[in-house]
C-alpha positions as CSV (number, residue, x, y, z in Angstrom):
1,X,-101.8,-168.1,-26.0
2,X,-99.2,-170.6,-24.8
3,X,-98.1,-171.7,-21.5
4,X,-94.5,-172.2,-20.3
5,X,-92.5,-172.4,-17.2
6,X,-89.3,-171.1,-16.0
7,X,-86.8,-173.6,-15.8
8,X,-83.9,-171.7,-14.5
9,X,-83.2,-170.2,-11.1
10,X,-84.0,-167.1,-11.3
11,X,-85.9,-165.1,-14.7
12,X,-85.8,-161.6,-14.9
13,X,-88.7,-160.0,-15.9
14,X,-88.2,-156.7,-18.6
15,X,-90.1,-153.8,-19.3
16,X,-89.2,-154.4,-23.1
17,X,-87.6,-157.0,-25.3
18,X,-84.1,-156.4,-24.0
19,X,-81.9,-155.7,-20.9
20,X,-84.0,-152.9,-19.3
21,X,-86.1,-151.7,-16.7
22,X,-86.2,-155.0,-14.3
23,X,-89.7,-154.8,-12.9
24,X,-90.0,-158.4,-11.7
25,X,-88.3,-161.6,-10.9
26,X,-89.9,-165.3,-11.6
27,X,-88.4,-168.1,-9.4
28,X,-87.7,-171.9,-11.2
29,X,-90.9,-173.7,-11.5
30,X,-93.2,-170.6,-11.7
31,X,-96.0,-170.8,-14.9
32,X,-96.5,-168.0,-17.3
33,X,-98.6,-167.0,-20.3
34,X,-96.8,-166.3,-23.5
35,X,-98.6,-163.6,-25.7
36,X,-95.8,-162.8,-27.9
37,X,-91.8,-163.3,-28.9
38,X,-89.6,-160.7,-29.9
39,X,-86.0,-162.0,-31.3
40,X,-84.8,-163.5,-27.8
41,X,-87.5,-162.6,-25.8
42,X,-91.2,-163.7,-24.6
43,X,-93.7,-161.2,-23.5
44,X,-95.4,-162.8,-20.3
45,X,-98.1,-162.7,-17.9
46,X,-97.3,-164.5,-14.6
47,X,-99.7,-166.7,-13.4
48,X,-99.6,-165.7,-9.2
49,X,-100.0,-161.9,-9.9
50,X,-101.0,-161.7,-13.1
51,X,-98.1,-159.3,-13.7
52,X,-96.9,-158.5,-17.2
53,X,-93.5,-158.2,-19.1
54,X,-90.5,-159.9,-21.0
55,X,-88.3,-162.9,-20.2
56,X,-85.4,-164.5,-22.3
57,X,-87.1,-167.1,-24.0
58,X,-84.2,-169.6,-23.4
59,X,-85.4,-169.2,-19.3
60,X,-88.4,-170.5,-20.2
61,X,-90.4,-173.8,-21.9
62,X,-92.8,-174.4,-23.4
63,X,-96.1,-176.8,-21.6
64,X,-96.6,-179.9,-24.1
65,X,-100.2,-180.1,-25.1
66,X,-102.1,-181.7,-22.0
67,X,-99.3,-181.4,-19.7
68,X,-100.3,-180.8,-16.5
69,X,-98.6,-176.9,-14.5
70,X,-96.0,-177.7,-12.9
71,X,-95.6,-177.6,-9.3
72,X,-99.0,-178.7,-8.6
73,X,-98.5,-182.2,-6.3
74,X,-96.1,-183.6,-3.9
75,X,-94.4,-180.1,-4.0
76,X,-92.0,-179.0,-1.4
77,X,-90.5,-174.9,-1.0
78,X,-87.1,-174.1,-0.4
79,X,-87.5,-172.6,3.0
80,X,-83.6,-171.8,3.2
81,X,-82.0,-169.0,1.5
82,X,-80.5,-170.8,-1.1
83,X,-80.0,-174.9,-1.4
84,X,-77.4,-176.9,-4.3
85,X,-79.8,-179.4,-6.3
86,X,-77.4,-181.6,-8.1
87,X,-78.8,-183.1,-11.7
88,X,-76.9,-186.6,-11.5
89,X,-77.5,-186.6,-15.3
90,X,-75.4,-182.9,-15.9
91,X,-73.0,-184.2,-13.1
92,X,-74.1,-180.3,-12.6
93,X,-75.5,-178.5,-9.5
94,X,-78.3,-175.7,-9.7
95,X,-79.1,-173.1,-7.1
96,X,-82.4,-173.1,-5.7
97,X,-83.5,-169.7,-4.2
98,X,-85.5,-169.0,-1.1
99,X,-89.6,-169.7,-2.0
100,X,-88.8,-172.0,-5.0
101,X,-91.3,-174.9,-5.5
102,X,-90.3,-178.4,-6.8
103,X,-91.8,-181.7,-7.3
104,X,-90.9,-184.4,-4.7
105,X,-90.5,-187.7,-5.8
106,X,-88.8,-190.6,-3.5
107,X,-85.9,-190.5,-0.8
108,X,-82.8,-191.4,-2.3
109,X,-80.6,-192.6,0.9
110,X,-80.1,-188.9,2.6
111,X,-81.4,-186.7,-0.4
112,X,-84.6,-186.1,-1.4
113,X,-85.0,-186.4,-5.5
114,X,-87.3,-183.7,-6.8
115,X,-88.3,-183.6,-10.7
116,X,-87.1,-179.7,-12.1
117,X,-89.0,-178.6,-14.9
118,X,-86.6,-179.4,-17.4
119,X,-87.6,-183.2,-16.9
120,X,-84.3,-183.7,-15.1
121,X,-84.4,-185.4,-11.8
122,X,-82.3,-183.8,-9.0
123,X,-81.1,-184.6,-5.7
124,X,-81.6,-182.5,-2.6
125,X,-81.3,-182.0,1.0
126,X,-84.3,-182.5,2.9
127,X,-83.3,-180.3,5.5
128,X,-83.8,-176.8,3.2
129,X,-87.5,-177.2,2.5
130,X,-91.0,-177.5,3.8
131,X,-93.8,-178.9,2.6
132,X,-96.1,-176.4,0.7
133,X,-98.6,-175.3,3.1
134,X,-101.7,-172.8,2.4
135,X,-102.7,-170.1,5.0
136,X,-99.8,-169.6,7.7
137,X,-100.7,-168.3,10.9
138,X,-99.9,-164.5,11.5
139,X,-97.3,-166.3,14.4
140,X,-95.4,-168.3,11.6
141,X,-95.4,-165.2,9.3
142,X,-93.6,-163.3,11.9
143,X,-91.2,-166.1,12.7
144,X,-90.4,-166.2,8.9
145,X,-90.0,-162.5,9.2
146,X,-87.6,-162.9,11.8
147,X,-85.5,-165.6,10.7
148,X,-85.0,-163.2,6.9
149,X,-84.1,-160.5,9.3
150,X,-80.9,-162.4,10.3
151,X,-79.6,-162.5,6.2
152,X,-77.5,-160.5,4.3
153,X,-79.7,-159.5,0.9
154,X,-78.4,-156.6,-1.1
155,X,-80.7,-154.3,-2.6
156,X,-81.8,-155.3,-6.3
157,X,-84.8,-152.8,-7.7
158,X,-87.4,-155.1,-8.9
159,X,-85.7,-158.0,-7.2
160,X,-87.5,-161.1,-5.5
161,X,-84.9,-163.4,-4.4
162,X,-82.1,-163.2,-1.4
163,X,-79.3,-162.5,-4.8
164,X,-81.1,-159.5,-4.6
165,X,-84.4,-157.9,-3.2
166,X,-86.6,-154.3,-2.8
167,X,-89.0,-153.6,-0.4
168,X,-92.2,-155.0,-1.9
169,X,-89.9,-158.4,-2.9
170,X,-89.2,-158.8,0.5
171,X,-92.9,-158.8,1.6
172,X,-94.1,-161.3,-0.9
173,X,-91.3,-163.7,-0.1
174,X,-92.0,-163.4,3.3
175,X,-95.5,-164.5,2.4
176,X,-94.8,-166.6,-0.7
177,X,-92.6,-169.0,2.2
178,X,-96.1,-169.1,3.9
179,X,-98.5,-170.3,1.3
180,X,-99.5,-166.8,-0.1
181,X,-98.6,-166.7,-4.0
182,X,-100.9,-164.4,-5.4
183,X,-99.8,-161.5,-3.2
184,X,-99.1,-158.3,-5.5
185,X,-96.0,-157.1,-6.5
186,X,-95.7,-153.4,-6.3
187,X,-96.2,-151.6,-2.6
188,X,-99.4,-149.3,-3.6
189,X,-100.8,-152.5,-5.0
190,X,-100.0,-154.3,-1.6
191,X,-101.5,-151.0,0.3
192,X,-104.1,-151.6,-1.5
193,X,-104.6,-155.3,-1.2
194,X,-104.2,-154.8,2.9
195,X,-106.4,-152.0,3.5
196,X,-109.1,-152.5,0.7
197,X,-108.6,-148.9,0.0
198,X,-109.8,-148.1,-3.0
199,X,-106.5,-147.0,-4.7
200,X,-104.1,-146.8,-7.4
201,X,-100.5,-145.0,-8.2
202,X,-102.3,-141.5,-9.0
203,X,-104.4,-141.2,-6.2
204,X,-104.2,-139.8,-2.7
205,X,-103.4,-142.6,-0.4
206,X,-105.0,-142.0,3.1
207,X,-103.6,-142.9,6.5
208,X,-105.6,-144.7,8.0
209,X,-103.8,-146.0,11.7
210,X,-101.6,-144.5,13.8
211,X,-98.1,-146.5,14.6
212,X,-98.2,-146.3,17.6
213,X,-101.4,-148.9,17.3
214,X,-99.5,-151.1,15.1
215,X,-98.8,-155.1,16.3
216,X,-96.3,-157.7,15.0
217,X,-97.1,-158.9,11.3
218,X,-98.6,-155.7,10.4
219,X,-97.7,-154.3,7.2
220,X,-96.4,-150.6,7.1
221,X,-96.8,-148.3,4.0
222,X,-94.5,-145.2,3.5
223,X,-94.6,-141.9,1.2
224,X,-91.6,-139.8,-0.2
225,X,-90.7,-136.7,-0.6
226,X,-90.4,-136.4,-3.9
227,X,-93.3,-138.7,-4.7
228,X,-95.8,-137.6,-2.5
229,X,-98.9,-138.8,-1.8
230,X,-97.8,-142.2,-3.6
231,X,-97.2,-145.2,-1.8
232,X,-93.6,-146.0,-2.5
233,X,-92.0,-148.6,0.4
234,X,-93.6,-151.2,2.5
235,X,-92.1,-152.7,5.6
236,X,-93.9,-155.7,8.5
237,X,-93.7,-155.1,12.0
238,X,-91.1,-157.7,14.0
239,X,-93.0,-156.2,17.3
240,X,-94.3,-153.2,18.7
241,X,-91.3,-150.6,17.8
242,X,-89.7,-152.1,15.1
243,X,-90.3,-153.2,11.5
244,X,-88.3,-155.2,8.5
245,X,-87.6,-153.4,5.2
246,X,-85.1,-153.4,2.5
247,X,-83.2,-150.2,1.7
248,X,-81.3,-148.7,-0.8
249,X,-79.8,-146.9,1.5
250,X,-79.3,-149.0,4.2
251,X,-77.7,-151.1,1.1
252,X,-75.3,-147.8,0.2
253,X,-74.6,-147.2,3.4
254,X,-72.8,-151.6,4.1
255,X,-70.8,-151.4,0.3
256,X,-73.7,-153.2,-0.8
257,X,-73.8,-156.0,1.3
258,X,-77.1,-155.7,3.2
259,X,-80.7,-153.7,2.5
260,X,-82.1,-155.9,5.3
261,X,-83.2,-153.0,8.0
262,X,-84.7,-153.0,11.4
263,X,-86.0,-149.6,12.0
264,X,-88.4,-147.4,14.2
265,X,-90.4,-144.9,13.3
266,X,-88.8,-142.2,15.7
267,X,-85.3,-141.9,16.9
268,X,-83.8,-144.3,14.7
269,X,-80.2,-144.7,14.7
270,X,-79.9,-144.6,10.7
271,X,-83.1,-143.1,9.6
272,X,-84.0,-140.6,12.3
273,X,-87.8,-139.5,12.0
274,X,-88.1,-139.9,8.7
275,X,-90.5,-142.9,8.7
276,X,-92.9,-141.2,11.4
277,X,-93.1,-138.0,8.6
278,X,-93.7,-139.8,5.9
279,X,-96.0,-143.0,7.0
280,X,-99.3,-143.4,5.3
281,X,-100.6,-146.5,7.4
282,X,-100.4,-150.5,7.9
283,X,-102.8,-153.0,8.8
284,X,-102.0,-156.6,8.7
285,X,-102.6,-158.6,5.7
């Protein structure tokens, strides 16, 4: 098998070998496994979550034999939603989305030049990343929490990025901007992966706290009606009452402006009960 990385902004990531299902999104910089190409498209594994599907090839290239992953020194995160990179050699600028990793390489006056995966060297501002950091503190999770809260995001089904998100993108890139990579990507997976419940998409999903028990940075797990007892949504806890989700509904209701959604599980203004009838359980991850 090969070994490539995603050199544009943002890849979608297919169900098949064509426009489709989106089930994923893979930010610039991110490595992948290749097992296969179909006409213009690559059938990939990512290397964070191990999760499977098909790219455009031309988002995409190929490692040179020995070449080291990229990504993997002196790397810094866009921490802001988005950030221009300018490639002095394009005279062109890129968009760097929230949670994307580059290389660092010297200060260049007021910018910081970063090497892209392409090879190109770009220029920066220092002020829209961090340093990559491992292991944030529950305090800085909910801080990043907080400060996502205040964007506009419209809903995007299998979306990872502030173009576009859905409820389960939203938790990893909350994460992902605090050193957490390998998070998974669907919610029953993430139930799954906070609870150490032994479950899957076919199986009963037990609740196992009670809201009102819930603290800030805990992770919330929902049902639906019509897909009952499945895990379907996934919201975190800002404080005692109120948790951050994205909604498609939420994203109806604005003309598709916003998903971004502080709600409560009783008397909320937009979603009434709902989330106290249908919540399966949270714990913090």
């Amino acid at each position: 098998m090969l070994t490539a990385v995603i050199t544009v902004p943002v890849a979608d990531v297919f169900s098949e070998p064509q426009p489709s299902s989106l089930e994923h999104q893979l930010l610039l910089g991110e490595s992948v496994t290749v097992q296969e190409k179909n006409g213009g498209y690559c059938r990939i594994t990512s290397y964070n979550e191990q999760y499977p599907g098909w790219i455009r090839k031309e988002q995409c290239r190929i490692y040179d034999i020995c070449e080291a992953l990229y990504a993997e020194k002196n790397v810094v995160m866009v921490a802001d939603k988005h950030i221009r990179c300018y490639i002095p050699n394009q005279r062109n600028f890129l968009s760097l989305l929230a949670g994307t990793k580059v290389e660092a390489c010297d200060n260049k006056g007021s910018y910081l030049e970063v090497l892209l995966p392409s090879h190109d060297n770009g220029l920066i501002d220092p002020e829209g990343v961090i340093y990559h950091q491992h292991c944030s503190s529950p305090q800085q999770i909910i801080s990043t929490a907080r400060e996502i809260s205040t964007w506009e995001i419209p809903y995007l089904w299998g979306g990872m990025t502030p173009k576009g998100i859905d409820c389960s993108g939203l938790m990893k890139l909350i994460l992902r901007l605090n050193g957490t990579e390998t998070f998974p990507r669907d919610s029953w997976q993430q139930y799954a992966c906070t609870t150490g419940a032994q479950y899957d998409e076919r199986t009963v999903a037990h609740k196992i706290t009670d809201h009102t028990t819930l603290q800030p940075g805990d992770m919330v797990f929902f049902t639906a009606p019509e897909k009952e007892p499945r895990v379907t949504h996934v919201g975190m806890m800002l404080n005692s009452t109120h948790f951050l989700h994205a909604s498609k509904r939420v994203h109806d209701a604005t003309g598709g402006r916003n998903a971004l959604a502080l709600s409560t599980f009783v008397r909320d203004s937009f979603f009434d009960d709902y989330y106290e009838k249908y919540f399966v359980g949270g714990r913090r991850f």
